[in-house]
C-alpha positions as CSV (number, residue, x, y, z in Angstrom):
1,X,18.9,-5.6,27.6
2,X,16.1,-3.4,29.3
3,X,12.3,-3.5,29.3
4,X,10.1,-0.6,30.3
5,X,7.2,-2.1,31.6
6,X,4.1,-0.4,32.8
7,X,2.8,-2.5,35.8
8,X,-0.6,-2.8,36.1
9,X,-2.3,-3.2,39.5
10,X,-2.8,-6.1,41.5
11,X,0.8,-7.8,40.8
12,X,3.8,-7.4,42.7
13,X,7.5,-6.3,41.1
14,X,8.4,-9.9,41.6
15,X,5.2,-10.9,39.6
16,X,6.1,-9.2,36.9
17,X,9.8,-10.1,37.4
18,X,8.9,-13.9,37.6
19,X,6.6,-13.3,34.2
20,X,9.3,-11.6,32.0
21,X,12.1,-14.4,33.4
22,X,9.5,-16.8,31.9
23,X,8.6,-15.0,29.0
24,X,12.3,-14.2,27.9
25,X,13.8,-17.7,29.2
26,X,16.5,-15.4,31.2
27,X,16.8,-16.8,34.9
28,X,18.8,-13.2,35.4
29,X,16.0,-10.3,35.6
30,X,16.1,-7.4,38.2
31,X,14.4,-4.6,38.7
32,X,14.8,-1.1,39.1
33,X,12.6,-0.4,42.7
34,X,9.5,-2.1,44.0
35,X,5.9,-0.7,43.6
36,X,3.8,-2.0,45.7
37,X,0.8,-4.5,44.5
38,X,-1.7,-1.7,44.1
39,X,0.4,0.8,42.5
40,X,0.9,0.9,38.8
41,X,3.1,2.4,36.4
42,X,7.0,2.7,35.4
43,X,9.2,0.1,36.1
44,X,12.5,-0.6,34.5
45,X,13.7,-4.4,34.0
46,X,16.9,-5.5,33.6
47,X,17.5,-9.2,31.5
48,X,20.4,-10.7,31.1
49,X,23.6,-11.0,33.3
50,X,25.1,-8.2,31.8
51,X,22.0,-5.6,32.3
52,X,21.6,-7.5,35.6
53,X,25.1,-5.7,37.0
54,X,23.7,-2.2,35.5
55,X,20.4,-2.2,37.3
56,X,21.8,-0.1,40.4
57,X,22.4,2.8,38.4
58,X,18.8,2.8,38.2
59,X,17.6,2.9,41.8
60,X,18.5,5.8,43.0
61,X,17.5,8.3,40.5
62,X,14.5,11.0,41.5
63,X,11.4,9.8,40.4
64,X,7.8,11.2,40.1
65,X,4.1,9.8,40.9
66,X,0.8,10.6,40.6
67,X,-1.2,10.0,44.3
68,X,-4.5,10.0,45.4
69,X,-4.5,10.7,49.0
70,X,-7.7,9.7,50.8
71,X,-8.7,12.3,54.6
72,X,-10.2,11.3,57.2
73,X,-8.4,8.6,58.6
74,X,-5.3,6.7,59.2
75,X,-4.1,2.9,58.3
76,X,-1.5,0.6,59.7
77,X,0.2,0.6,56.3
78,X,-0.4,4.0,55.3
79,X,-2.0,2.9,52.8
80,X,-5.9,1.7,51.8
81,X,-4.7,-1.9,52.1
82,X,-4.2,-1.3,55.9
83,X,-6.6,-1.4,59.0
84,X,-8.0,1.6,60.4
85,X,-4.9,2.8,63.2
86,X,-6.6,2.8,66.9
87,X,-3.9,5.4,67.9
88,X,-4.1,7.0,64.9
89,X,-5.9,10.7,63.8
90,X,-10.1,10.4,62.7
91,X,-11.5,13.7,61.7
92,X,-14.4,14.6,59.7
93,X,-12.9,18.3,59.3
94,X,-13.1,19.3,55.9
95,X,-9.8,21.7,54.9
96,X,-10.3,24.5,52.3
97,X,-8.3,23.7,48.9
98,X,-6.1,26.6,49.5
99,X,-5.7,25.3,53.4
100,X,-4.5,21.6,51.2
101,X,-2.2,24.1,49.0
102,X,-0.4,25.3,51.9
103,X,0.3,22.2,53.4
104,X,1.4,20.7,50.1
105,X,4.0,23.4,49.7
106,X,5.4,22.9,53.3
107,X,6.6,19.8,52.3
108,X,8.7,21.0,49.4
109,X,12.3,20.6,49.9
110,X,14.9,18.5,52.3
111,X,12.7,16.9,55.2
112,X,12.8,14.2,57.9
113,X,10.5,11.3,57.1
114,X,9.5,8.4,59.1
115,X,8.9,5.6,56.7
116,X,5.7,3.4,57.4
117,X,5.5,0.5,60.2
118,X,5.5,-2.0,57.2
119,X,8.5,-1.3,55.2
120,X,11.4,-3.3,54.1
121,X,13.9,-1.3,56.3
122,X,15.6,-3.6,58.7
123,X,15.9,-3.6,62.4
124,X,18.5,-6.0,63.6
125,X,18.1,-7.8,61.0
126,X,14.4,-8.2,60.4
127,X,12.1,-6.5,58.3
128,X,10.1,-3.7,59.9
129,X,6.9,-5.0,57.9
130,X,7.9,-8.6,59.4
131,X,7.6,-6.9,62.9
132,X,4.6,-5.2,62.2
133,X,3.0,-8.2,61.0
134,X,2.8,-9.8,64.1
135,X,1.9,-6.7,66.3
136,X,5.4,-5.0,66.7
137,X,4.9,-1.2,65.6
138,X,8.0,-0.2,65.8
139,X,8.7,3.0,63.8
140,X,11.9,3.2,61.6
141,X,14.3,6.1,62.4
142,X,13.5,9.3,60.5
143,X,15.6,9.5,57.6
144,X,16.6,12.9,54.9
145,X,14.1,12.8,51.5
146,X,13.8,15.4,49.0
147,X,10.6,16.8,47.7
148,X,11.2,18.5,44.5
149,X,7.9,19.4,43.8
150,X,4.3,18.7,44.9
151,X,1.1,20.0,43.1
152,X,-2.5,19.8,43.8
153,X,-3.9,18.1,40.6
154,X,-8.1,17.8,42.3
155,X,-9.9,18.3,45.7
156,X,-12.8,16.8,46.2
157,X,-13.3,15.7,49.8
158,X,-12.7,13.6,51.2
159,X,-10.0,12.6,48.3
160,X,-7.6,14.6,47.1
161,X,-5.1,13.8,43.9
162,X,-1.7,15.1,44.0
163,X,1.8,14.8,41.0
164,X,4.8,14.9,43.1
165,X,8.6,14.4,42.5
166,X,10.8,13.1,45.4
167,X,14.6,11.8,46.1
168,X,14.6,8.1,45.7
169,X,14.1,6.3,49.1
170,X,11.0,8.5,49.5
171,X,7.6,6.6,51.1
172,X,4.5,8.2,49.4
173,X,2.1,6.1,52.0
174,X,4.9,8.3,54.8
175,X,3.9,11.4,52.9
176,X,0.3,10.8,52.5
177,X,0.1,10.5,56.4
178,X,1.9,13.4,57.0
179,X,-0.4,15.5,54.9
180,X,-3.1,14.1,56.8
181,X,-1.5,15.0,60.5
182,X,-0.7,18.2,59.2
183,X,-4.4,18.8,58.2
184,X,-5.0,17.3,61.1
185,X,-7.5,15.1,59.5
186,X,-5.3,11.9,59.1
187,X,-5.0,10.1,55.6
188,X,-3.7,7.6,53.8
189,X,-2.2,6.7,50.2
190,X,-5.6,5.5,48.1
191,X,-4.1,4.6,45.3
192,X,-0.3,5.6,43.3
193,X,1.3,5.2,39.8
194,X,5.2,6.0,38.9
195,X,5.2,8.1,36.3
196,X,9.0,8.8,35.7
197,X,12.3,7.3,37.1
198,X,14.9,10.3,36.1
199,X,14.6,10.3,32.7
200,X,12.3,7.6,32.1
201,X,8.7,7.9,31.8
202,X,5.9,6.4,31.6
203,X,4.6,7.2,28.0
204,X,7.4,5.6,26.7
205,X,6.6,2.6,28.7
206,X,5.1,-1.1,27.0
207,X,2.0,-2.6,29.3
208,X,2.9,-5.6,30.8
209,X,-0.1,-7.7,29.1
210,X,1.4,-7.0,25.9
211,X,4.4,-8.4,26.4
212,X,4.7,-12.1,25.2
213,X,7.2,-14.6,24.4
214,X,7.6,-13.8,20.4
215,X,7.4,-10.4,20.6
216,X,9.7,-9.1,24.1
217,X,12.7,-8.4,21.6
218,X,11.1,-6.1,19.7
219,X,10.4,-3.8,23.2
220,X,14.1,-4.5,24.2
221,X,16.2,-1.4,24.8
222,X,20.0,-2.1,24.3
223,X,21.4,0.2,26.1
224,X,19.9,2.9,29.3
């Protein structure tokens, strides 16, 4: 059994993994990639042991998101729920839209990316975001992504809104910042919602607050 779920912000994956194991009564729900708490949108759920052994299938497929990319500055996360970086880029330079259209399109394609500080990648067996939480900025080995696509969606300094499709194991907070060095403005990810995992998207996708315990079977999808 599979459940599309829109997550909303503010929860994590887990949240909403927690919620549907209590909703459902299955003690076996996985997911199908984290968002992080203030992203939103698709996520796929696996219930049931059998589903359960499927959910890999899932993780590695190409997905899409829509991004708001904040200029000016850079965070520790990458993202807005990060402190300003003291080594980092901050610029009050405002780039043409057809200067941001460039850029965008130099990232299309095979590229080396340096995930952010806080990420789940391990070092010797910790967590880079455990290292970074207690001062440790150690930056994760660049590693191959694949931008498919990237378009400008709106400009309007300093924020600008962006729909791009990647490989999976692609950071959108790494890509955000990298925008921003390129400008040479610095950035970071503002806010972000998954809008498709392969196949999958988000219109076809059940909001999480609507989901309850007499009426989950009727959003179940047998088989993915």
């Amino acid at each position: 059994m599979f459940l599309i779920i829109n997550k909303p912000v503010g929860v994590t994956s887990h949240d909403v993994v927690d919620r549907i194991r209590k909703i459902t009564g299955e003690k076996r729900v996985g997911h199908s990639g984290t968002l992080d708490p203030f992203a939103s949108g698709l996520l796929i759920l696996a219930v049931g042991r059998v589903s359960t052994k499927k959910i890999s299938k899932f993780v590695g497929l190409d997905k899409e998101y829509e991004a708001e990319i904040t200029l000016g500055e850079e965070r520790t996360t990458d993202d807005l729920t990060g402190d300003l970086r003291k080594d980092g880029i901050v610029s009050s330079r405002v780039p043409s839209e057809q200067e941001i259209i460039s850029v965008l399109k130099s990232f299309v394609g095979k590229i080396k990316q340096v995930p952010p500080y806080f990420s789940a990648i391990k070092k010797e067996g910790k967590k880079f975001y455990e290292l970074a939480r207690k001062g440790q900025f150690i930056s994760p080995e660049a590693r191959d992504v694949v931008i498919y696509s990237i378009k400008l969606l709106d400009y309007q300094y300093p924020k600008l809104k962006i729909v791009c499709k990647v490989s999976s194991g692609t950071y959108i907070r790494a890509l955000a910042r990298d925008i921003g060095r390129k400008l040479k403005t610095g950035a970071y990810l503002s806010s972000l919602k998954r809008i498709s995992i392969g196949n999958f998207k988000i219109d076809n996708a059940v909001d999480l607050e609507k989901i309850n315990s007499e009426n989950w079977r009727s959003f179940v999808k047998e088989n993915l």
